[in-house]
C-alpha positions in Angstrom: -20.1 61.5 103.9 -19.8 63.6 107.0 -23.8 64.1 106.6 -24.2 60.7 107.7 -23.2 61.0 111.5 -25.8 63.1 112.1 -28.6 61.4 113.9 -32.1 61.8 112.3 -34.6 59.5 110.8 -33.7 58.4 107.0 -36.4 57.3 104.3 -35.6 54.0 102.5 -35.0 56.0 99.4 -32.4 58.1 101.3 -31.0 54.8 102.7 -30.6 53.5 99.0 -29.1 56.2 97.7 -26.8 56.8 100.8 -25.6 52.9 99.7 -24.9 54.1 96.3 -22.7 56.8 97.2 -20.9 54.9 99.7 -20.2 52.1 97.1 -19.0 54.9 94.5 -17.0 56.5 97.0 -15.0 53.1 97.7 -15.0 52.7 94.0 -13.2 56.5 94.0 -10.8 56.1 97.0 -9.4 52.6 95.8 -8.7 54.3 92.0 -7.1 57.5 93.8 -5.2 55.1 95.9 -3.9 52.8 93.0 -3.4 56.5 91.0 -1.8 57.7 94.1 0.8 54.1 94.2 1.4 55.4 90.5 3.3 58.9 91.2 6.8 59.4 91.2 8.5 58.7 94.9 10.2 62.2 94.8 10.4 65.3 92.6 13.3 67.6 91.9 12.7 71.6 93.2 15.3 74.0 91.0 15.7 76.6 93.0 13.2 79.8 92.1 14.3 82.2 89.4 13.6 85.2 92.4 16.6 83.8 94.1 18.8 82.3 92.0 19.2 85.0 89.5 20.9 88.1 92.0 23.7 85.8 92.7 24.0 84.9 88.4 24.1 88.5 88.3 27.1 89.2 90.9 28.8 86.0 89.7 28.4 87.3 86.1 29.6 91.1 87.2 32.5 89.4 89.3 33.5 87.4 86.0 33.7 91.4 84.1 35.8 92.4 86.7 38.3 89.6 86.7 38.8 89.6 82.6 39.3 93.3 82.8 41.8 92.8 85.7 43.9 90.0 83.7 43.8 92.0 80.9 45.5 95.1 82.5 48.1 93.2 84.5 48.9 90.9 80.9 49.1 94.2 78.6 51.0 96.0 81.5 54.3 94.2 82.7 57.0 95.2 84.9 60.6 95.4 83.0 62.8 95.9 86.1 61.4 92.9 87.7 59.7 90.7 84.7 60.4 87.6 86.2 58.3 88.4 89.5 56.0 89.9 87.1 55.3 86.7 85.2 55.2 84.6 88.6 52.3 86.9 89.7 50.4 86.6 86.3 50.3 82.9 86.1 49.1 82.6 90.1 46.5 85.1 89.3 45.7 83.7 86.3 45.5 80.4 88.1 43.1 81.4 90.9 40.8 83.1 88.5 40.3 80.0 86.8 39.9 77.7 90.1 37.4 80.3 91.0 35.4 79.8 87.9 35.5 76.0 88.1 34.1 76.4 91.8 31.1 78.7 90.3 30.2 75.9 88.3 28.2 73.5 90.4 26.8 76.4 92.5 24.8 77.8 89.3 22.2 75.0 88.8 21.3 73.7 92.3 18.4 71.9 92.9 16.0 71.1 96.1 14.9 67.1 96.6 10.9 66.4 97.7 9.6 62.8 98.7 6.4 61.4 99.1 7.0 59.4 102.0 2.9 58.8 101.7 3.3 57.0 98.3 6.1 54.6 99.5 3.6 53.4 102.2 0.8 53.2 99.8 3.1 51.3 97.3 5.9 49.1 99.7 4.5 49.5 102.9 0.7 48.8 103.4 -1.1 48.3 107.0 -2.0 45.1 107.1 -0.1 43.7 104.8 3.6 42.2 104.5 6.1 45.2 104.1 7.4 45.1 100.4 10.4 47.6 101.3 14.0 46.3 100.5 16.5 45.4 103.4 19.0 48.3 104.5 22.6 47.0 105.6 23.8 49.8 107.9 27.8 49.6 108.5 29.2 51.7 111.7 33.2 51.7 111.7 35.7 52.2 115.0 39.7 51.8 115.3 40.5 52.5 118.8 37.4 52.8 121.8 40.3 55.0 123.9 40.3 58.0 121.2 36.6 57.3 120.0 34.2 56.9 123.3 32.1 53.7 123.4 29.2 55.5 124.9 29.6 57.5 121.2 29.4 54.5 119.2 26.5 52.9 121.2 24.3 55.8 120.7 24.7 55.7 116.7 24.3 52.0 116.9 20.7 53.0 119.5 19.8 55.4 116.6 20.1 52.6 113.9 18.4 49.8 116.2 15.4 52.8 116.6 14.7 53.8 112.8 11.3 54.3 111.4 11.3 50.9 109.2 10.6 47.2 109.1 13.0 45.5 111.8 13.3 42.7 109.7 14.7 44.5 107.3 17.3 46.5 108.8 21.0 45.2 110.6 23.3 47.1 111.8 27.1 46.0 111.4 29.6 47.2 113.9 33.1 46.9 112.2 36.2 47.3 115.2 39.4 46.9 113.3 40.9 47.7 116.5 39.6 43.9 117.7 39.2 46.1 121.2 37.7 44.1 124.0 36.4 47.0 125.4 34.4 47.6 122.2 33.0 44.2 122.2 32.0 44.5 125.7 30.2 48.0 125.1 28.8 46.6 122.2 27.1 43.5 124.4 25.6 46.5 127.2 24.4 48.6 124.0 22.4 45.4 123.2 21.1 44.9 126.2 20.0 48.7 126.3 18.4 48.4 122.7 15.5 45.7 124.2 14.2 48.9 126.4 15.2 51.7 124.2 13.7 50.3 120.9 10.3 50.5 122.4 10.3 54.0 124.1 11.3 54.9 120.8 8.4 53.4 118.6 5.8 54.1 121.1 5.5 57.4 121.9 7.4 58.6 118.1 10.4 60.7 119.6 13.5 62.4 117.7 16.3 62.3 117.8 16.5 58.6 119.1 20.4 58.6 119.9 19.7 58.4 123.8 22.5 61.4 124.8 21.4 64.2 122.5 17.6 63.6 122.9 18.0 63.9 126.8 20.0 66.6 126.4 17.6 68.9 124.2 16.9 72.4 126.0 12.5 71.6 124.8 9.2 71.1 126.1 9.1 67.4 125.7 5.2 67.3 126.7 4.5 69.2 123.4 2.3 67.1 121.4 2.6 64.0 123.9 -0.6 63.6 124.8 0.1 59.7 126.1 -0.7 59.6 130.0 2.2 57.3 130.5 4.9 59.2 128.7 6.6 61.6 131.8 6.4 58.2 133.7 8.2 56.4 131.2 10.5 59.0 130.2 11.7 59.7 133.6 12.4 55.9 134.0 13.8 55.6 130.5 16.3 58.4 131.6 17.1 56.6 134.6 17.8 53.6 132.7 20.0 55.4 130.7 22.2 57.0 133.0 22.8 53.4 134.6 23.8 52.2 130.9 26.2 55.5 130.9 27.5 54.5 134.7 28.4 50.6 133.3 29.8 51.6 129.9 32.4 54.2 132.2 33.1 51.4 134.2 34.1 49.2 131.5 36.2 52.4 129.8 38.3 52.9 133.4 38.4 49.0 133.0 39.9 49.0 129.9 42.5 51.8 130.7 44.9 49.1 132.4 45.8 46.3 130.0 46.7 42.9 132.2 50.5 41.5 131.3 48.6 38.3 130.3 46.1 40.1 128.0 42.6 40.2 128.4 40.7 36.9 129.3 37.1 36.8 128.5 34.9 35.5 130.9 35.0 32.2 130.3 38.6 32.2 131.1 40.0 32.2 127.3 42.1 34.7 126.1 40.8 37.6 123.9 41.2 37.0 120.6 42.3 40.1 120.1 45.5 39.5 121.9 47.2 38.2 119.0 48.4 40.3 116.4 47.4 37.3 114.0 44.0 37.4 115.1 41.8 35.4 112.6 39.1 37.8 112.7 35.7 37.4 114.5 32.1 37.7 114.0 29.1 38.1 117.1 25.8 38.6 116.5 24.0 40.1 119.5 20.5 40.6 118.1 19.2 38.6 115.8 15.5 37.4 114.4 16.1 34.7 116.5 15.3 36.0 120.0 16.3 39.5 119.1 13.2 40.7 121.4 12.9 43.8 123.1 11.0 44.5 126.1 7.8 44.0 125.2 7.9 40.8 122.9 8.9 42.9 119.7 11.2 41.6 117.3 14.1 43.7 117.0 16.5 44.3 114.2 19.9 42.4 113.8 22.8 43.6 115.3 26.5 42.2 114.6 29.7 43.0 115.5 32.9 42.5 113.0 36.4 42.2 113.6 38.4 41.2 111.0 41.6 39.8 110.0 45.2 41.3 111.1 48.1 40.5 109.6 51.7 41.9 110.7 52.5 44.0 107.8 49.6 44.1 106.7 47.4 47.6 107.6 44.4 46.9 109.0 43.2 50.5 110.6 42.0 51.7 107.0 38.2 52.7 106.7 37.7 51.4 102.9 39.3 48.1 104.3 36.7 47.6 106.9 34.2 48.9 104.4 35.5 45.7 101.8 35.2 43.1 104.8 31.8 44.5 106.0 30.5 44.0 102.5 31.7 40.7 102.1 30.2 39.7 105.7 26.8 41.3 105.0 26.2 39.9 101.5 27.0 36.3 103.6 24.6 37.1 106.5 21.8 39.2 105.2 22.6 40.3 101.4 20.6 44.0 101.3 20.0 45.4 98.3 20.9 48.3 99.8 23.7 49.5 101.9 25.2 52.7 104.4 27.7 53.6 106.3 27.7 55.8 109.5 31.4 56.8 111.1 30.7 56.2 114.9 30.1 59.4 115.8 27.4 59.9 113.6 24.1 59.4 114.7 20.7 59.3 112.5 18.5 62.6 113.4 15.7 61.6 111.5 14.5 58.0 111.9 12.7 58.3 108.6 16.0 58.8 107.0 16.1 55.4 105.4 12.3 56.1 103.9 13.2 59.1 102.8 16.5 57.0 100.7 13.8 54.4 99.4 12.0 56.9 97.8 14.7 57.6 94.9 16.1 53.9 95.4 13.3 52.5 95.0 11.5 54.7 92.7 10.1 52.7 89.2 11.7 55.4 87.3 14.6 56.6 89.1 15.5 54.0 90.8 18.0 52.0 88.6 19.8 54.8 87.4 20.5 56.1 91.3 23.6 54.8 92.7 23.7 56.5 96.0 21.6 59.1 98.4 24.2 61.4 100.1 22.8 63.1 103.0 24.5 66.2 104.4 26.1 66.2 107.6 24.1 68.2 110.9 26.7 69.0 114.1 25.9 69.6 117.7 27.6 71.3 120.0 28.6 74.5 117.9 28.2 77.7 118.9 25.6 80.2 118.1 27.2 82.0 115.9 29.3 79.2 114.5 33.0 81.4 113.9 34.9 78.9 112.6 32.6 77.5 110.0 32.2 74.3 111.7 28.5 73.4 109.8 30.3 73.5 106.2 26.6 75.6 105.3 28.3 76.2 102.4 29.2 72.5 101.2 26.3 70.9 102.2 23.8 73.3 101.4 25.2 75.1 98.6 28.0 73.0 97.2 26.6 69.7 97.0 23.4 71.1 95.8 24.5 72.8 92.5 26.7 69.2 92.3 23.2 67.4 92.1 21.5 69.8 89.5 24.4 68.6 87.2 24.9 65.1 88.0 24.6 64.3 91.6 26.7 65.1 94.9 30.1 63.8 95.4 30.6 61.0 98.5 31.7 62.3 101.8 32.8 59.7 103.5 29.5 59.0 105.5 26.0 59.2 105.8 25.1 57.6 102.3 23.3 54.9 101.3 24.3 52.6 98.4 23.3 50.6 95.8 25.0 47.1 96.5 24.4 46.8 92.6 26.4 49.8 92.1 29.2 48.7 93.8 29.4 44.7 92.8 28.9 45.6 89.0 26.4 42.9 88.8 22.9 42.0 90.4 24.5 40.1 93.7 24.1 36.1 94.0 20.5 35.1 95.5 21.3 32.7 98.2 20.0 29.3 97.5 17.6 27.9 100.3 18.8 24.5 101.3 16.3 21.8 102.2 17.6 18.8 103.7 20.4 20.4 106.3 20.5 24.5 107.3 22.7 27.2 105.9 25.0 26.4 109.7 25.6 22.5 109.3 26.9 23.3 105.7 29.1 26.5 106.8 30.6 24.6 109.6 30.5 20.7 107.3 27.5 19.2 107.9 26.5 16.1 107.2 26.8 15.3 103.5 27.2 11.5 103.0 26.8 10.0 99.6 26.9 6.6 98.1 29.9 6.1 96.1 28.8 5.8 93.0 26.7 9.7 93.2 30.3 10.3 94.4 31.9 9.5 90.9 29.6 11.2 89.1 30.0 14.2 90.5 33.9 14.1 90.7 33.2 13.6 86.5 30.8 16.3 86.4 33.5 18.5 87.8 36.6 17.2 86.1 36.0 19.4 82.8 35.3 23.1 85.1 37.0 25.8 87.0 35.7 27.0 90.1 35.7 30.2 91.0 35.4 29.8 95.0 38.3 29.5 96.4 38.8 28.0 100.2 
């Protein structure tokens, strides 16, 4: 095939056959890209024998010396102080066996590849409608005082910025603090999103949380090869730091509550006020006129404040978790769901892709509950002296856990099966035809004749309902 940009004169029998192979050669690359949509989405790596094997060996020694060192201090007691003798024994006896429980998922550990590749060729096509499943990412803050806004707006940036259809991604901002100052930082991160989103996408950056990408000590020209991109970077950073300048302002704001409460600006009081607030729900960006700078359509962004009760605790992560769910199955309903604490950012905007490709795997895929990803920290030291990385949870720990069954949950970075945690497949909304999914949430118009009327109310006489106002 290269052959044929050459320049030359060709016979009409080279012509021909050139046709021929050309034809074939279509014929070849469709089969080895429907073979190619065929393959597994990932692969599991077990850990070479080379490598694994010295640290059986020094477990296996370690596990000699132990029994030999039970079985002197068991056959050898102390008369004059047998009691203090026995104590001892039973601790030792006690670690020895928590030690060998914690060698258990460390002897198996496996390695995780995708084929980020074959999810394209198989969900995600150029040209064609994206066949990847919706993502419901949840981001969770209590107080905006002890956990900085400008924090929680670059996770919610990183979200707003990932590496996969817009229309298929939303990003739910739960506040059970019902903060005005988080609502108000959440309106300026939206604002930001419609110039951020783009930079983002167009010249292919990482990591796309805004303060840690300026902040990286690297040639940023290395393989930007865009004209434009020291312009627009400079201005992007500019832009930035007047986001960071207006989200301090509203932060040195915020520090001096008003006797009256806060007052929104249309001179109503802040919900939040009350400490029987009824809970609210905002969404910012939206498919409708959720556009960025340039005319894109960006992905949905909502903030959720729910219900306080005196008595009632309402600061509780798996309770904001619960309402989240119940708001997002409502709103968007994604097969798939995550959570992200708020000062958790996304490092890799393929992240989500790189989830799909067990969750959505023809195989794997309905046995997989969850995709735990480890946890990555800035700002540690070189040398890291107090452990701070957990090197050997993440990458040793929760590695052996997944060659026997699968990681545990740590609290964040994960994304879920919604299936997995309903029970059941969730309800499929029911598209309405005559009035929108608003006039009947808010009682729409729904006249009927009285006679349709009775035979409905006798239709329903005989059944329970499970919906309850």
């Amino acid at each position: 095939m290269k052959q044929e940009n050459k320049s030359g004169p060709v016979s009409t029998q080279a012509a021909s056959e050139r046709d021929i192979d050309a034809t074939t050669d279509v014929f070849v690359d469709e089969a080895l890209l429907n073979d190619e949509a065929r393959q597994p989405l990932s692969r599991r790596v077990s850990i070479p024998s080379s490598r694994i094997n010295p640290y059986r060996m020094v477990i296996m020694l370690r596990l000699v010396i132990l029994c030999l060192f039970l079985h002197y201090r068991i056959t050898n007691p102390v008369p004059n102080a047998f009691a203090l003798w026995l104590v001892s024994v039973i601790c030792e006896i006690w670690f020895a066996m928590s030690w060998i429980l914690d060698q258990f998922p460390k002897w198996f550990p496996v390695n995780r590849e995708t084929y980020l590749d074959r999810l394209s060729l198989r969900y995600d096509r150029e040209g064609e409608p994206s066949q990847l499943s919706a993502v419901d990412i949840f981001v969770s803050t209590v107080d905006p005082l002890k956990e900085p806004p400008l924090v929680t707006a670059n996770t919610v940036l990183s979200i707003m910025a990932v590496d996969y259809p817009v229309d298929k991604v939303s990003c739910y901002v739960s506040d059970d603090g019902a903060a005005m100052l988080s609502f108000e930082s959440l309106a300026e991160t939206s604002e930001f999103t419609r110039k951020w989103v783009p930079f983002c996408k167009k010249y292919n950056i990482e990591p796309r949380a805004p303060e840690w990408y300026f902040a990286l000590k690297i040639d940023y020209l290395k393989d930007k090869v865009h004209p434009s991109f020291v312009k627009d970077r400079r201005a992007m950073k500019r832009e930035y730091e007047e986001f960071k300048i207006r989200i301090n302002a509203l932060v040195s704001k915020a520090q001096k509550v008003p006797e009256e409460g806060w007052v929104m600006q249309d001179g109503t009081p802040w919900p939040g006020n009350n400490t029987r607030d009824p809970g609210m729900i905002q969404v910012f960006l939206g498919q409708n006129g959720g556009l960025d700078a340039e005319g894109n359509e960006l992905s949905r962004l909502v903030y959720v404040s729910r219900e306080k009760r005196p008595g009632f605790q309402h600061h509780k992560k798996a309770g904001a978790m619960n309402a989240l769910v119940r708001v997002s199955a409502v709103l968007t309903n994604g097969p798939f769901l995550s959570n992200l604490d708020c000062d958790h950012y996304i490092n890799n905007s393929k992240a989500l892709r790189e989830a799909m490709c067990f969750l959505m795997d023809p195989n794997l895929g309905k046995q997989v509950c969850y995709v735990q990803f480890p946890q990555r920290f800035d700002g540690i030291d070189r040398n890291d002296r107090y452990a701070n990385r957990n090197t050997v949870f993440f990458d040793i720990n929760l590695r052996g856990l997944d060659g026997i069954q699968g990681p545990v949950y740590v609290g964040t970075g994960c994304v879920f099966n919604r299936t997995a945690l309903y029970g059941y497949e969730p309800p499929v909304k029911p598209k309405h035809k005559n009035a929108s999914v608003l006039s009947r949430l808010c009682g729409g118009s729904r006249k009927k004749d009285s006679k349709s009327k009775k035979d409905s109310d006798q239709k329903k006489s005989g059944k329970h309902s499970d919906i309850q106002p």
